[in-house]
N, C-alpha and C positions, 0 to 999 in steps of 0.2 A: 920919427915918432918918439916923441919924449915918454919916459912911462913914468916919471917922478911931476906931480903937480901939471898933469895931462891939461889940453884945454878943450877935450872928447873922454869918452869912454875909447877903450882900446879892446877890440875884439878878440877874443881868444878862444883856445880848446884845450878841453884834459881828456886824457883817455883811459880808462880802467880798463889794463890788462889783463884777461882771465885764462886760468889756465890751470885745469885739474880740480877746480873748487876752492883755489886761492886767486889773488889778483899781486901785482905788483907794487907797490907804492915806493917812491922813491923821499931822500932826506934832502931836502933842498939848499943849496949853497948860496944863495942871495937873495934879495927882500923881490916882491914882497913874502914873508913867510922864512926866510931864510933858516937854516939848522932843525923846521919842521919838517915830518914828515907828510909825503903830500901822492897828489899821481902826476908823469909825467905831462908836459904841454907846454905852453906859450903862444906866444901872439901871434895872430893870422896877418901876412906880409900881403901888402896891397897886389890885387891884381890874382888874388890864389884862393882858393877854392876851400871852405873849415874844413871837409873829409880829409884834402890834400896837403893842407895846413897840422891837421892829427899825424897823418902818417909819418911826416918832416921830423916832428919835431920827437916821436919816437925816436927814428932812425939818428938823431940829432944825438940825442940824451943818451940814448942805450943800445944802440949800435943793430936794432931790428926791425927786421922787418913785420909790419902787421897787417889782418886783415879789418879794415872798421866795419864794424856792425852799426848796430843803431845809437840814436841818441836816449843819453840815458836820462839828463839833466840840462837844464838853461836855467843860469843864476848872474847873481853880479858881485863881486869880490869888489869893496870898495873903502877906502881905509882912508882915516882922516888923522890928519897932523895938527894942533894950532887953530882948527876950525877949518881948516883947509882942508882939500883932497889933495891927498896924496898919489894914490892909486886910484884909478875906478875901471877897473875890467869885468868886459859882460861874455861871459865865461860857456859853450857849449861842451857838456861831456860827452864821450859816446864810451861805449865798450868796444872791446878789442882783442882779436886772437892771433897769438905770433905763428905768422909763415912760414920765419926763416932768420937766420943770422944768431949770433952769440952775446950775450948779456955783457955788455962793455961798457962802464959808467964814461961820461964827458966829467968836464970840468963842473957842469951847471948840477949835477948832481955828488953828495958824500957816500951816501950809501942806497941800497934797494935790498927790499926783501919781499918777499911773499910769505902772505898775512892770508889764514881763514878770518872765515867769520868771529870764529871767539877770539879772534887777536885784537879785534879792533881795537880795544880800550887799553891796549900794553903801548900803543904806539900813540905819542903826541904829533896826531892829525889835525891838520887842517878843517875849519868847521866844514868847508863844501865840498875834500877829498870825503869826508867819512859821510857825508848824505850820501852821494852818489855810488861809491863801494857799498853802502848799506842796498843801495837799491838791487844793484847786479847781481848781490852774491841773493837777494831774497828772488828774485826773478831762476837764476840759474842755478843754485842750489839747492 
């Protein structure tokens, strides 16, 4: 699956990790979005389930385990170069609460922090990390 100049949309998931009345968001190390910050995810591998495809790519990123709740959002991150698409990923969020395991960044993320709700706007978010964190923390907060 190519993700630069796709000849599909590529399916994906973010997941907002909540925990205390803050969530996580992580600083992202490569496009699309790179050096922003954002919520953990990526792209659902053929043959795999979006819950199952969430929980990966936690455990991927940030070394945890979670449990997925509901869905929070469905959008489409779709980014044009030249007239061209570059990107076009159709994006499910859910929310999420950690099980188990210790906060251990990958390569694919710089940094993570836990942000309330009055953080939002300290941090240069991603337009469709900050809808979806905006929803969680109004629903759970």
């Amino acid at each position: 699956m190519k993700r630069e100049y796709p000849d599909n949309p590529i399916p994906g998931v973010g997941i907002i990790i909540y925990d205390k009345g803050k969530v996580l968001i992580i600083k992202r190390a490569y496009e699309p979005s790179a050096n922003r910050w954002s919520i953990p995810g990526g792209a659902v591998e053929l043959g795999e389930r979006v819950r199952d495809a969430a929980q990966r790519e936690v455990d991927e990123e940030l070394g945890l385990k979670v449990v997925i709740k509901d869905v929070v959002e469905v959008m489409d991150n779709i980014v044009y170069e030249e007239g061209k698409v570059k990107y076009h990923f159709v994006l499910i969020d859910f929310w999420a609460e950690i099980q188990s395991g210790s906060l251990t960044l990958s390569h694919e993320c710089l940094d993570a922090q836990w942000i309330g709700k009055d953080e939002l706007d300290v941090y240069d978010l991603t337009d469709g990390a900050r809808k979806a964190i905006k929803k969680v923390l109004e629903i759970l907060v």
